[in-house]
VEXDREN-2710 file (C-alpha; in Angstrom, 1 decimal):
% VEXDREN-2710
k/r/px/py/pz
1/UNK/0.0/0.0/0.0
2/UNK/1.4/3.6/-0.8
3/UNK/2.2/5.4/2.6
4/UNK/2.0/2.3/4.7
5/UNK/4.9/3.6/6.3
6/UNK/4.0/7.2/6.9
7/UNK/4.3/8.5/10.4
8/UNK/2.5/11.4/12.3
9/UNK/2.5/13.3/15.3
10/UNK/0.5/12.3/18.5
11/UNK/-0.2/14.2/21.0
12/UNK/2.4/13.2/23.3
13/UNK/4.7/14.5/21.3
14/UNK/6.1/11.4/19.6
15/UNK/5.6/10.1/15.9
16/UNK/4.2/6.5/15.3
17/UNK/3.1/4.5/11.9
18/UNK/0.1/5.7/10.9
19/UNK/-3.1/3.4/11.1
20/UNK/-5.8/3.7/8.7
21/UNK/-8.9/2.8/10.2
22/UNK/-11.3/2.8/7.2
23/UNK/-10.3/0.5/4.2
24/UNK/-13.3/1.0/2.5
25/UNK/-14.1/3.8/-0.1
26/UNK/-10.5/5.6/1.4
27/UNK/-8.2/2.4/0.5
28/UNK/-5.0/3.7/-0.1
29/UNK/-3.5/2.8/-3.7
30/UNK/-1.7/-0.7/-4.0
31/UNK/2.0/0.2/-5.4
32/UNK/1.2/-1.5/-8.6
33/UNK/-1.7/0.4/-9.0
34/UNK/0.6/3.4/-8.5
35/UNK/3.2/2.3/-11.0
36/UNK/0.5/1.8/-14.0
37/UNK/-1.1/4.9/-13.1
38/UNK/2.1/6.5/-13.4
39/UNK/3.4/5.1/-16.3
40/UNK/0.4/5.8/-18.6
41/UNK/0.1/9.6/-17.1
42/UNK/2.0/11.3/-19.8
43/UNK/0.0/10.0/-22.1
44/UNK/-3.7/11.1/-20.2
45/UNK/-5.7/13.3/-22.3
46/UNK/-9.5/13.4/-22.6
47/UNK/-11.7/10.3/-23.3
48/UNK/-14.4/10.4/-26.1
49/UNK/-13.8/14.3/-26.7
50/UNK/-11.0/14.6/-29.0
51/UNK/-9.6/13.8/-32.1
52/UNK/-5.6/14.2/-31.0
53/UNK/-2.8/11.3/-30.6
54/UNK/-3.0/11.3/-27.2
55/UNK/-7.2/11.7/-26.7
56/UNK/-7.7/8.3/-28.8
57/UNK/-5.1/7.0/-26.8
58/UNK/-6.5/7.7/-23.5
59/UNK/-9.7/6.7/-25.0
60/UNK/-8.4/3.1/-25.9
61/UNK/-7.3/2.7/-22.5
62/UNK/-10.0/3.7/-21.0
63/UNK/-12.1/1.4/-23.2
64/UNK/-9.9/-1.6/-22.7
65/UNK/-10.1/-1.2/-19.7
66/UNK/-13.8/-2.5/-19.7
67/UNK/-12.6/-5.8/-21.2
68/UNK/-10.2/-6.3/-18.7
69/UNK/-12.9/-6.1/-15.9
70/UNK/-15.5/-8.2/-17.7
71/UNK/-12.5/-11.2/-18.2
72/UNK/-12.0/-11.1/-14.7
73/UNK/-15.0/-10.9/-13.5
74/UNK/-16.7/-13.3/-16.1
75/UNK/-19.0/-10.8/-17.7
76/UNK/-17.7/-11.6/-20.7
77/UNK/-21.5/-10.8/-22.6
78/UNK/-22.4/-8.3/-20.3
79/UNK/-21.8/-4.1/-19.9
80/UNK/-19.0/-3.0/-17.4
81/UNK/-20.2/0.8/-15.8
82/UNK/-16.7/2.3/-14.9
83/UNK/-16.9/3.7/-11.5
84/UNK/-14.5/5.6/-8.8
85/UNK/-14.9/3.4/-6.1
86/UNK/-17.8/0.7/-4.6
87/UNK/-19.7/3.6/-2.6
88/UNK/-20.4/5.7/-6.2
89/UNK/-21.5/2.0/-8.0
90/UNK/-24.0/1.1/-5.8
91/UNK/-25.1/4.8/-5.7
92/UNK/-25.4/4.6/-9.3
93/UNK/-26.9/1.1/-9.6
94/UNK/-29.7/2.4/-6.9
95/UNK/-30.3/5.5/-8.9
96/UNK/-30.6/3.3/-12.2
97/UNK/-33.6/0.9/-10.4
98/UNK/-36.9/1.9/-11.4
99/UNK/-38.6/3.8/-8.2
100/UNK/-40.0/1.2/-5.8
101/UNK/-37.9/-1.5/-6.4
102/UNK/-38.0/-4.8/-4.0
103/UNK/-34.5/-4.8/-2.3
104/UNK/-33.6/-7.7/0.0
105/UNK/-30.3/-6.8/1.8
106/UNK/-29.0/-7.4/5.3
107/UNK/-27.9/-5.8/8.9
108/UNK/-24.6/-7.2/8.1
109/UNK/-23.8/-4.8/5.0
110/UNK/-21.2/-1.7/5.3
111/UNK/-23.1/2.0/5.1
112/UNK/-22.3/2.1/1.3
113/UNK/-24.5/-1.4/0.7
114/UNK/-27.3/0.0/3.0
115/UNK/-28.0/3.5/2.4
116/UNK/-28.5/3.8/-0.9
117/UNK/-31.6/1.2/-0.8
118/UNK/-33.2/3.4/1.0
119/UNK/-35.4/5.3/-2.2
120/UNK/-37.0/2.0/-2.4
121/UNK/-38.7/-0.7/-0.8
122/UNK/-36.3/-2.7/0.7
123/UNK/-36.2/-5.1/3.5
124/UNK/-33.3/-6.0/5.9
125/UNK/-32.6/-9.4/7.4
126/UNK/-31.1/-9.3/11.0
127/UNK/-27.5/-10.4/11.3
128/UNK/-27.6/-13.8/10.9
129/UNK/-26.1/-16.6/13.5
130/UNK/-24.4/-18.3/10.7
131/UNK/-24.5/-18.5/6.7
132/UNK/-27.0/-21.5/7.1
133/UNK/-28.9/-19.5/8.7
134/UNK/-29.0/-16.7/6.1
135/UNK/-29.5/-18.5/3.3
136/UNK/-32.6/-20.1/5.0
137/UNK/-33.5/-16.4/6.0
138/UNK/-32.6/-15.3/2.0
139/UNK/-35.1/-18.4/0.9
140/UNK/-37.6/-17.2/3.0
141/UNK/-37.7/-13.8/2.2
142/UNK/-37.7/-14.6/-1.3
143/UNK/-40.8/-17.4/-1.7
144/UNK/-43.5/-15.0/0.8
145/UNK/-42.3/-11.9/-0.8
146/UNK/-45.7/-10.6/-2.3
147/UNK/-44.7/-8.6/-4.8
148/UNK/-41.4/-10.4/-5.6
149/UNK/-38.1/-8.9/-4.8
150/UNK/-36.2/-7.4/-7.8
151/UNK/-33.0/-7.0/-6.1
152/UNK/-30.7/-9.2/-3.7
153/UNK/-27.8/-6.9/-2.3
154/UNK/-25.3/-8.4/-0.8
155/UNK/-21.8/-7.9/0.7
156/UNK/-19.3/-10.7/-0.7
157/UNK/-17.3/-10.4/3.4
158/UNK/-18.9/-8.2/5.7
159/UNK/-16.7/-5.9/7.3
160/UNK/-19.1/-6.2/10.4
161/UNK/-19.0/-9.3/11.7
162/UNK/-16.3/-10.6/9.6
163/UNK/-17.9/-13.9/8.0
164/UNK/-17.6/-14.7/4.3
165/UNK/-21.0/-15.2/2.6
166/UNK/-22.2/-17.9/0.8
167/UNK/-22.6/-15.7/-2.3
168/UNK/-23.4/-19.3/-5.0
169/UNK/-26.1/-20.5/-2.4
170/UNK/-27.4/-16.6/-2.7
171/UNK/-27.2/-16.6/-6.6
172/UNK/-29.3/-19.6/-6.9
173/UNK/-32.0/-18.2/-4.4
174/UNK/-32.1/-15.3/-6.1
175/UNK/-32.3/-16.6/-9.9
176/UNK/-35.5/-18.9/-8.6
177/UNK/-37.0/-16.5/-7.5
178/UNK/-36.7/-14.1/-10.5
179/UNK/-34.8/-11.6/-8.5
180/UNK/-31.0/-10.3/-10.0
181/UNK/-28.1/-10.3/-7.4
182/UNK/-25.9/-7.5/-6.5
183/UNK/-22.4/-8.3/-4.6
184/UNK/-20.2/-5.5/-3.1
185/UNK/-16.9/-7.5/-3.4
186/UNK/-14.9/-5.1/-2.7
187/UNK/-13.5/-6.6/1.2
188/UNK/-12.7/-10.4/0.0
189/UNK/-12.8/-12.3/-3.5
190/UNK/-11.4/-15.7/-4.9
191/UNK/-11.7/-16.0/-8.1
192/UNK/-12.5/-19.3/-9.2
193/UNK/-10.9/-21.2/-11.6
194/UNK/-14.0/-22.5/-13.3
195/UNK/-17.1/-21.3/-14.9
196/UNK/-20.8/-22.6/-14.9
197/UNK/-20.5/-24.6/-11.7
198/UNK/-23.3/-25.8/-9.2
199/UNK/-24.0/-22.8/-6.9
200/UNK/-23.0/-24.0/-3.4
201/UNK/-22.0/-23.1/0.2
202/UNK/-19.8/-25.1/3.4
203/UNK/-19.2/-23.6/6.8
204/UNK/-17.0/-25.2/9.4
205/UNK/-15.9/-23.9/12.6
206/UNK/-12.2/-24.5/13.5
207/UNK/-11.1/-24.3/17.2
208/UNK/-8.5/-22.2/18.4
209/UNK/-5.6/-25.0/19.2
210/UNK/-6.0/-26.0/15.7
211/UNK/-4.5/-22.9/15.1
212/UNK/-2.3/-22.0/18.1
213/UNK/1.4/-22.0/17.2
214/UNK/0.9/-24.1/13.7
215/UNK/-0.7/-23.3/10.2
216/UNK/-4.5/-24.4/10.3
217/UNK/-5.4/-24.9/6.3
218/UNK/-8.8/-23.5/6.3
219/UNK/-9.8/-23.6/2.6
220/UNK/-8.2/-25.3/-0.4
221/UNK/-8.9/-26.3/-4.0
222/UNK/-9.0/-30.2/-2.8
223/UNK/-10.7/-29.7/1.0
224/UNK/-7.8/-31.8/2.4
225/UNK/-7.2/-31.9/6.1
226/UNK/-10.5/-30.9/6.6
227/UNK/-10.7/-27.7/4.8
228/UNK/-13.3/-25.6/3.0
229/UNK/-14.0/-26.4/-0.8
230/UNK/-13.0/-23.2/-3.0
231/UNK/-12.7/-23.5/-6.8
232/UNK/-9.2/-22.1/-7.2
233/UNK/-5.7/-23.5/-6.8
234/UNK/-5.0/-21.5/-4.1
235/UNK/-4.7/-22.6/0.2
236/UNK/-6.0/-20.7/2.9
237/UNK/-4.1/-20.9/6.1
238/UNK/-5.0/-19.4/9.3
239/UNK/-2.5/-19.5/12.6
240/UNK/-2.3/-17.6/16.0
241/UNK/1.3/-17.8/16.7
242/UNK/2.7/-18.0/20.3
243/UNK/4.9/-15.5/21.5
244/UNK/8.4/-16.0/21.1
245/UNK/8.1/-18.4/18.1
246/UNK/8.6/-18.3/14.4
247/UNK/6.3/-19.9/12.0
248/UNK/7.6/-20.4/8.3
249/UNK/5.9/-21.5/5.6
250/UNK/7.2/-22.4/2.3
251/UNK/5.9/-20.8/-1.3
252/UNK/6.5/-22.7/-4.6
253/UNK/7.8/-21.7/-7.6
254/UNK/5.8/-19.0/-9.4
255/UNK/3.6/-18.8/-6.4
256/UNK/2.7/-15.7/-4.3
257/UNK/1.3/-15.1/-1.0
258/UNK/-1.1/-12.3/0.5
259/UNK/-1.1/-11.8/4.3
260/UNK/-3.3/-10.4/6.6
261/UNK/-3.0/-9.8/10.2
262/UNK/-6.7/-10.4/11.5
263/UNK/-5.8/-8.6/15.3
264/UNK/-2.4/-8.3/17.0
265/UNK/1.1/-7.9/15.9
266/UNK/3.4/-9.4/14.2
267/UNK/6.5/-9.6/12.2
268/UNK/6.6/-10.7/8.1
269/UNK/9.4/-11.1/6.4
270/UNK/11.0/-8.6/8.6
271/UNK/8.2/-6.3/8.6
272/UNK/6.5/-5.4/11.5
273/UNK/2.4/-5.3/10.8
274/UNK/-0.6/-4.7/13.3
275/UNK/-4.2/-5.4/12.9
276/UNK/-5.8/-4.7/9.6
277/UNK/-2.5/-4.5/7.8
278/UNK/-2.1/-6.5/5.3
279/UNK/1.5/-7.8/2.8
280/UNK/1.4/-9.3/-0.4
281/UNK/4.6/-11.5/-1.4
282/UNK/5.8/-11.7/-4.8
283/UNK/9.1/-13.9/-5.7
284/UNK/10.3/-14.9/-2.4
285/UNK/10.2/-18.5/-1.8
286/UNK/9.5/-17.9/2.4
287/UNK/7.0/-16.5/4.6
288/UNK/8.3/-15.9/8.2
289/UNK/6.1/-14.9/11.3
290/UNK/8.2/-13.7/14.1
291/UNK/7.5/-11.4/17.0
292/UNK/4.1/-11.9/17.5
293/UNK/2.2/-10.0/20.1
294/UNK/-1.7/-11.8/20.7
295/UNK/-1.8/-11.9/17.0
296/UNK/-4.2/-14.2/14.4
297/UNK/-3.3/-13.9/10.8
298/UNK/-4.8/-15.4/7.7
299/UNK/-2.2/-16.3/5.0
300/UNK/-4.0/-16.8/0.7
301/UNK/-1.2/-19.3/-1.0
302/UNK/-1.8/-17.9/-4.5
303/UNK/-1.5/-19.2/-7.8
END
């Protein structure tokens, strides 16, 4: 992240690493973000309102740019709405919805997934106990609905409570029931390697000594050891090192490794996070944890 190491004064008088409480809509720029952004600026000129070298430059760009996020996201037939951040597209969506429009959305969502919803008829389902339990409270919703619901809005990992929703189990509710599905993935999202697959969920509950002082493989693209089911060749690890000890973990060849430090401190690759903080790993072959103070931290082994 550009300025993770940026320090301010408190008011004792002293200067400490600045912590950014809100990762929402104010997420600071990756530094590969950055680096595109500054390669391609001597070249930015307007888009669709010129006829000059650089302006049908700019404007190819900007319109490949719309391929780019329909391959990704697998929207390969369908429009992509360029937007500033997550807040502005669900603004925009809500603004595109006929008046009145049915939404079904949840206590669990973020401001930006709640607000705008409120120019039409929407309901909220409490926060739920578990993802069973909302997709049973989803299926519900949906079948006595009278008239249907239009719209399922949705939070792909709620920055409230945490939890990672079931968003396949949600699509297939929704799609019965003639309603279209909106996910804010902006917190959380793994790609999966496949396309037209069975909509489907799994939760499991993993007790702490599983993960105290070792590497607790919580998801995985074969659900060994007990793991979660995700279509992706990527591992999921989560561990709450002891203090005093050193946890290692080795990457393959071409692989690459995102880490994020749930609560606590702790020391990666010689780099001292906290909570919220998060490291992504490119061409290094080792992840070390050291100096770990009450921390829990999720390691993605990435393709």
């Amino acid at each position: 992240m550009i300025g993770a190491d940026v320090e301010v004064p408190c008011l004792d008088g002293r200067t400490r690493r600045y912590v950014d409480l809100d990762y929402a809509a104010s997420t600071p720029a990756m530094a590969g973000v950055w680096a595109a952004v500054e390669e391609f600026m001597p070249w930015s000129s307007s888009v669709h309102r010129g006829s000059g070298y650089k302006s049908r430059l700019a404007t190819a760009a900007y319109e490949g740019a719309r391929g780019v996020v329909a391959e990704f996201v697998g929207a390969r037939d369908g429009t992509v709405v360029l937007v500033r951040n997550t807040t502005e597209a669900i603004n925009v969506l809500s603004a595109a919805l006929p008046a009145g429009s049915r939404v079904l959305s949840t206590a669990a969502e973020h401001h930006a997934n709640m607000l705008p919803w409120r120019r039409h008829d929407v309901t909220v389902l409490p926060i739920a106990d578990s993802a069973w339990e909302l997709v049973e409270r989803c299926e519900h919703a949906l079948r006595v609905a009278q008239p249907r619901i239009d719209l399922v809005a949705v939070t792909g990992a709620s920055n409230v409570t945490g939890e990672v929703w079931p968003l396949g189990a949600i699509a297939d509710l929704a799609h019965q029931h003639g309603a279209q599905l909106f996910v804010d993935a902006g917190f959380i999202f793994v790609e999966p390697n496949v396309r037209g697959i069975t909509p489907s969920y799994e939760e499991k509950r993993f007790d702490d000594d599983s993960k105290r002082g070792q590497w607790r493989l919580i998801a995985s693209g074969d659900a060994r050891e007990g793991s979660v089911l995700i279509h992706q060749d990527a591992d999921v690890f989560v561990t709450r090192p002891e203090a005093g000890q050193t946890l290692r973990h080795d990457l393959a060849p071409g692989r690459r490794a995102y880490v994020h430090v749930v609560r606590g401190e702790v020391r990666v690759n010689g780099r001292k996070l906290s909570s919220g903080d998060a490291l992504k790993v490119e061409r290094e072959n080792l992840i070390t944890l050291d100096e770990a103070r009450e921390a829990e931290v999720l390691l993605f082994d990435l393709p």
